[in-house]
C-alpha positions in Angstrom: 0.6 -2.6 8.9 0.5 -3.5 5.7 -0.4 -2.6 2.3 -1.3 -3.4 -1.2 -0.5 -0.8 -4.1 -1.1 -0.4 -7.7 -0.3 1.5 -10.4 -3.1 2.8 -11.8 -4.2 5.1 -14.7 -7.4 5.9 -12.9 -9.4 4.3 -10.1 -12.3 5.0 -7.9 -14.5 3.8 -5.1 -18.4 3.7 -4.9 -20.4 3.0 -2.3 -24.6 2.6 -2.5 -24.0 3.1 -6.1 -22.8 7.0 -6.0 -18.9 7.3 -7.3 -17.4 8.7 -3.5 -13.9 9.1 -4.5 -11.7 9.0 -7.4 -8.4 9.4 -9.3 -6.9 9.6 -12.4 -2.7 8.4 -13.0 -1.5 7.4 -9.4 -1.2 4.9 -6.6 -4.2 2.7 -5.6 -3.3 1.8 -2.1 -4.8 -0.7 -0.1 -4.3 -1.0 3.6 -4.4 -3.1 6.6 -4.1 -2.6 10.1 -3.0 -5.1 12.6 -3.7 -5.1 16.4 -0.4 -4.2 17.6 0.6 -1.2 14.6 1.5 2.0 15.7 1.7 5.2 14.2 5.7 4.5 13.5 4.0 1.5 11.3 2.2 4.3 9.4 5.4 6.5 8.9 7.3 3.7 6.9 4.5 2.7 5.3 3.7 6.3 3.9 7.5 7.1 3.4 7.1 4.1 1.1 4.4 5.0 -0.5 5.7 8.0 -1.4 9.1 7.8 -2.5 8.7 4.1 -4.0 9.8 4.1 -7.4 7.0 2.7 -9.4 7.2 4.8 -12.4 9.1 5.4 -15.5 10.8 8.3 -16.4 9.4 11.2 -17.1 11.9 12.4 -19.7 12.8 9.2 -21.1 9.7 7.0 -20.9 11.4 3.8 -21.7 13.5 3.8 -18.5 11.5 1.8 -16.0 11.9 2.3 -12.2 12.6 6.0 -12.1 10.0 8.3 -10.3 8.0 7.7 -7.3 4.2 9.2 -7.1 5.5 12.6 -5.9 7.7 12.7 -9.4 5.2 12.7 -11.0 2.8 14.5 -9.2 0.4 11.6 -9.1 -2.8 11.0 -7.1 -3.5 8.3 -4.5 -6.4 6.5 -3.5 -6.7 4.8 -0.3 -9.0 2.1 1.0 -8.9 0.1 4.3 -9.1 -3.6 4.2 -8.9 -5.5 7.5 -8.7 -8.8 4.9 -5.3 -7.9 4.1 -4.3 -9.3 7.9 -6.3 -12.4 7.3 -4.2 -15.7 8.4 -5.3 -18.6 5.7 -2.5 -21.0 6.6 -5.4 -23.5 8.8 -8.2 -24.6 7.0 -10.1 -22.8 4.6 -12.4 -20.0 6.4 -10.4 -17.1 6.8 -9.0 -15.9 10.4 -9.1 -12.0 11.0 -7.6 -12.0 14.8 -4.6 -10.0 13.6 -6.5 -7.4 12.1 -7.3 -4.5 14.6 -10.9 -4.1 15.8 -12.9 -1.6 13.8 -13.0 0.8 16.8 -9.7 1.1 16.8 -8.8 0.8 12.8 -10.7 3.3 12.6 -9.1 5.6 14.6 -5.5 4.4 13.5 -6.5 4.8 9.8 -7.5 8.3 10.2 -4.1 8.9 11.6 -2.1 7.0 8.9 -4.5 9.1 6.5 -3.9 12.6 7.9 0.3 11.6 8.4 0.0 11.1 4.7 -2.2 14.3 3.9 0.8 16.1 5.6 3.6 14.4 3.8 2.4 15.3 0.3 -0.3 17.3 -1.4 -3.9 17.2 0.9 -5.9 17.9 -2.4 -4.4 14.6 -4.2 -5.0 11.7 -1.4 -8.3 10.4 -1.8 -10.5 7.9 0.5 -13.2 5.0 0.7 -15.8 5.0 3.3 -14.2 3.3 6.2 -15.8 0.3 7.1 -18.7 0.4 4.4 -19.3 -2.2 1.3 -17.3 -1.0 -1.6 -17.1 -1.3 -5.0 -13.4 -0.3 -6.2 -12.4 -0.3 -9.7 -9.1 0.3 -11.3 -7.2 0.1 -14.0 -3.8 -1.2 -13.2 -0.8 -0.1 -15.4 1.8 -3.0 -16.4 0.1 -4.8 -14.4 2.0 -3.1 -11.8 1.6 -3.8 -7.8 3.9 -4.4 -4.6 3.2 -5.9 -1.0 4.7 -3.5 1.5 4.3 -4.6 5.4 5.6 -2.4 7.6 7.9 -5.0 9.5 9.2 -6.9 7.0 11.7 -4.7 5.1 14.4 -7.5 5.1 15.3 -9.3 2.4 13.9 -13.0 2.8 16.6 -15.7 1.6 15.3 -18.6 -0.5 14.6 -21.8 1.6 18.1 -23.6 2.9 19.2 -20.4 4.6 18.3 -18.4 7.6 14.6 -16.7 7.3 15.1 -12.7 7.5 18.8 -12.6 6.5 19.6 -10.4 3.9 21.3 -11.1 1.0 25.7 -10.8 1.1 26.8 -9.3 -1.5 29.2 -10.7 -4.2 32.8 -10.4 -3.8 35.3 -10.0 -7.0 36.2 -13.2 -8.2 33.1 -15.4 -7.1 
């Protein structure tokens, strides 16, 4: 699973040119489901989410990095997007086979939906239509925005040493 999210200062969907969802200061979040994710992909995802932290401080403004979306008792708007599974690496027309049939997304993005109603405040997670043509706007603060994936929390070394090691840390003297 995998996801795309923004710091915002407001944002909103609309669909058939009617406003269907929106937020003020918060997360927009962005997500992708892939054919083989499983609710346990939607828990670290939402954990993430949650306690990621995106924004400053709320005492001391100038310190960056302090408070996740629940510090600051934020909003989040969520929008599926099978496109975020798309494989581009062979030629130039997009392939979506990783992404899960709509049938299915569906279903699973209710789920991660209602996981994340329950892990925070119902009244402040907001939703697109799923499946429909939407128009999202937003305005992104920093720019700030992050690519989580559910199954790839390990560092990734630089190229010249192993793929999915994590980084050793320093020792005194070197």
């Amino acid at each position: 699973m995998r996801a795309i999210i923004q710091r915002v200062t407001a944002a909103s969907v609309t669909v058939d040119n009617a406003v269907i969802s929106q937020i003020s200061r918060g997360l927009m979040v962005l997500v992708g489901i892939g054919t083989d994710d499983t609710t346990s992909d939607a828990s670290v995802l939402i954990n993430k989410i949650l306690n990621l932290r995106v924004f400053n401080d709320l005492v001391e403004p100038e310190k960056m990095w302090k408070a996740s979306v629940k510090d600051i008792d934020g909003e989040i708007l969520c929008v599926s997007q099978f496109t975020l599974l798309a494989n581009t690496t062979k030629g130039n027309k997009p392939d979506f086979h990783r992404a899960m049939s709509a049938e299915s997304s569906q279903v699973m993005y209710a789920a991660f939906l209602d996981q994340l109603r329950q892990a925070y405040q119902t009244e402040k997670i907001k939703d697109g239509r799923f499946g429909a043509m939407m128009n999202v706007s937003l305005t992104n603060e920093g720019p700030v925005t992050f690519t989580l994936d559910s199954r790839k929390f390990d560092y990734i070394e630089p190229s010249g040493t192993e793929a999915g090691t994590k980084r050793k840390p320093k020792t005194s003297g070197s």
